[in-house]
Each structure stands twice: as C-alpha cells, then as structure tokens.
C-alpha positions in Angstrom: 33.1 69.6 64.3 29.8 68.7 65.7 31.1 70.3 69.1 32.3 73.5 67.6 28.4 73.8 65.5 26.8 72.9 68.8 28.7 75.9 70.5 28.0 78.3 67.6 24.5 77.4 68.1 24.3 78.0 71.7 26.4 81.5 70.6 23.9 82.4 68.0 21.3 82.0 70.1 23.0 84.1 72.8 24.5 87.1 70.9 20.9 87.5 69.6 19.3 87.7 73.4 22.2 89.9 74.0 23.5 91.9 71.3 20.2 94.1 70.1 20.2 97.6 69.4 19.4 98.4 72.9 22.6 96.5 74.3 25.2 99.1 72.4 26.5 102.0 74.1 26.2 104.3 71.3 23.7 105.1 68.7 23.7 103.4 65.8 22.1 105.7 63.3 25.1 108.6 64.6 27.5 105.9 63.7 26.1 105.1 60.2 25.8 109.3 59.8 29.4 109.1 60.8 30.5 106.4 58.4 28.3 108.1 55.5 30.6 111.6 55.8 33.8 109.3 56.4 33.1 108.5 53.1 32.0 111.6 51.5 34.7 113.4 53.2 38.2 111.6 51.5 38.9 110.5 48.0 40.6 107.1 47.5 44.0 109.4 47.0 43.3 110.9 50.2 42.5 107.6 51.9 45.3 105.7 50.3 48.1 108.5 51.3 46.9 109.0 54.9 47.0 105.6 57.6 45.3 107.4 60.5 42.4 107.7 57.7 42.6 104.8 56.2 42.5 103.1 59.3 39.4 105.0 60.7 37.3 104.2 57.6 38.1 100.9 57.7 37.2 100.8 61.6 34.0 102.6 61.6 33.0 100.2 58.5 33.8 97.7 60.2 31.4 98.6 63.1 28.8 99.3 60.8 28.8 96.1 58.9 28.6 94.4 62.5 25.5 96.1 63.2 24.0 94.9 59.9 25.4 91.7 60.6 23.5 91.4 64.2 20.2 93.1 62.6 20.2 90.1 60.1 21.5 87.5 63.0 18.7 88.7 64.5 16.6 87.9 61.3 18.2 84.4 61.8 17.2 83.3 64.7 13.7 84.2 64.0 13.6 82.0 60.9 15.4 79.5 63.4 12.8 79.6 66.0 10.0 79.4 63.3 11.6 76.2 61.9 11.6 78.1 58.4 14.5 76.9 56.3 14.0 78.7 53.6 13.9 82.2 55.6 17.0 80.8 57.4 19.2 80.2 54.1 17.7 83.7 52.8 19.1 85.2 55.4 22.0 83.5 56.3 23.3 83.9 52.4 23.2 87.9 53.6 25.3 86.9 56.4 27.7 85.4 54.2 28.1 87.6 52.2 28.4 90.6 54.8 30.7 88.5 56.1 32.8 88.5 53.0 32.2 91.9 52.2 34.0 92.8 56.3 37.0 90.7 55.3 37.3 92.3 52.4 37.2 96.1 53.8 39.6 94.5 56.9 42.3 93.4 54.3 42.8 97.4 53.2 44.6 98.3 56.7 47.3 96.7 57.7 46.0 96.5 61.2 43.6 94.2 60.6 45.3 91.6 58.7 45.6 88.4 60.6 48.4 87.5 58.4 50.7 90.1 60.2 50.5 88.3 63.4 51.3 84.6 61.7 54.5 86.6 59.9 55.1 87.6 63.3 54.8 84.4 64.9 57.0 82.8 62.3 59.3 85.1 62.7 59.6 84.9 66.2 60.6 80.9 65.9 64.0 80.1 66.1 63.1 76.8 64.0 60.6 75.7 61.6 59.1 73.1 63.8 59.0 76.0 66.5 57.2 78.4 64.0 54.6 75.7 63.2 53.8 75.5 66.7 53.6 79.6 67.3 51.5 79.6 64.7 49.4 77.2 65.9 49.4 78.6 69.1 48.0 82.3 67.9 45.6 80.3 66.2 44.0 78.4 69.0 44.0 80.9 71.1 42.1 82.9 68.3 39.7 80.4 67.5 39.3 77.3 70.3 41.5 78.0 73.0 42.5 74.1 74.0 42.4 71.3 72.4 39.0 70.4 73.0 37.6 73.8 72.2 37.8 74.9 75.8 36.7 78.3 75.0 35.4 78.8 71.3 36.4 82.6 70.4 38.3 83.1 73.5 40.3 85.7 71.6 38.5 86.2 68.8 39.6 89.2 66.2 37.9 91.2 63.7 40.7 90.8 61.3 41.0 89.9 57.6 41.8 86.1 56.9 39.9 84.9 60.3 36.3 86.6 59.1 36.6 84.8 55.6 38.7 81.5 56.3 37.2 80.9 59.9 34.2 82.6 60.8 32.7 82.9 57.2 33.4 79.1 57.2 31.7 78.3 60.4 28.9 79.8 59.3 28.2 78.5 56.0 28.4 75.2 57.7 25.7 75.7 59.9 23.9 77.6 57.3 23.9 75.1 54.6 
C-alpha cells in the first residue's frame, strides 16, 4: 500500500505539471457551453428513451467533471507544496466528492459500467476457479498491471465502480 501511495504521489505530482489547461487539445469553456445545451436541449424522457443521447451526456459530463477535477488537483498540489494541510483536506474533500459525483453520472450508461466487463469475464470462465482468475486478471490490468504494481493505471478506465471503489479509494487514503 505504501508503494501504490508513493506512485500516486509521484502521479499527482505529474498530471499536475502535465495536465493544465494549456495541455488539452480543445477548449474547455466550448466544451462546458457544449455540456450546458446538452442539458438544456433533452428532458430526462428524452434522454432515458434515446442511448446515442444518453451516452453523449454522460460522455461530455464526464469530460467536464475531469476538468474540474484537474483545476482542483491543481489546487492540491499547491496546498501540497505549501505544506498547508488544512488547504489540502479542503480541497481534496472537493475531489472526493467530484469523484463520487463521476461515478455516479458513469453508472447511468451502460458503457461505462465496469461491472459489464466482470459479467463478461465471468461469463467467459468455463469454471468458477477460472472466472475468479479472469476477473482478477481485468482487474490488474485495470488497476496495477503485475503483481508488484508494475505499471499502476496501466489500463485505467473512466468507468463506474473503478472511480468510486478504486480511485475514489486511493485518494481518500492519501488525502486523509
């Protein structure tokens, strides 16, 4: 565990040198404008009844809330570098709960559930024992890749279950 927080450190500390505003290929204010008529354009009936919609609101949400989540990672690091705990917990709890808030808005499409790939997996098996070990395998490969976390987030996913159960996790842990 110490390992894993270690490497999440050294992450943190990277994404934030990497992942600023001036690193995306797109602007962010169009995408938010986008997202805003998204949502002013469908009614729940609409968005319920239609999976090509569904799915795009759910995907350009999804981006959006990644870009609040790097602004405040961002927030993070400075209260990091300053040594200032209680600016780091402050904004870390926003983190958290962004974080909850993506799994939540992931676990309305079907395509971002990462329980549809452990069903798959399962069913896949041609025993128990075998399905344990698929299983195991998609989540490794998701998550540490090796037995010695090899490559942390290797694969990693944007999906429902691995934001709240794994990442959301990870991060209280280092938070806290």
């Amino acid at each position: 565990m110490v390992i894993i927080l270690f490497f999440d450190l050294l992450l943190f500390l990277v994404l934030y040198k990497t992942q600023s505003e001036d690193s995306l290929w797109y602007n962010s204010s169009d995408l938010t404008a986008a997202w805003d008529r998204l949502v002013a354009g469908a009614t729940a009936d609409q968005v319920r009844a239609a999976a090509n919609l569904r799915h795009d609101l759910v995907d350009v949400t999804r981006e959006v809330l990644t870009g609040l989540l790097t602004a405040y990672h961002g927030r993070l690091v400075g209260a990091f570098s300053d040594n200032n705990i209680v600016l780091l917990r402050e904004e870390g709890a926003v983190i958290l709960e962004l974080l909850a808030d993506l799994d939540t808005v992931l676990n309305t499409d079907k395509d971002f559930l990462l329980g549809a790939w452990v069903k798959q997996a399962r069913e896949a098996a041609s025993s128990e024992e075998e399905g344990v070990q698929f299983v195991y395998n998609l989540l490794n490969q998701l998550t540490l890749w090796g037995p010695r976390a090899n490559i942390v987030d290797y694969a990693a996913k944007q999906w429902s279950g691995l934001m709240h159960d794994y990442y959301r996790a990870r991060w209280r842990v280092f938070i806290t």
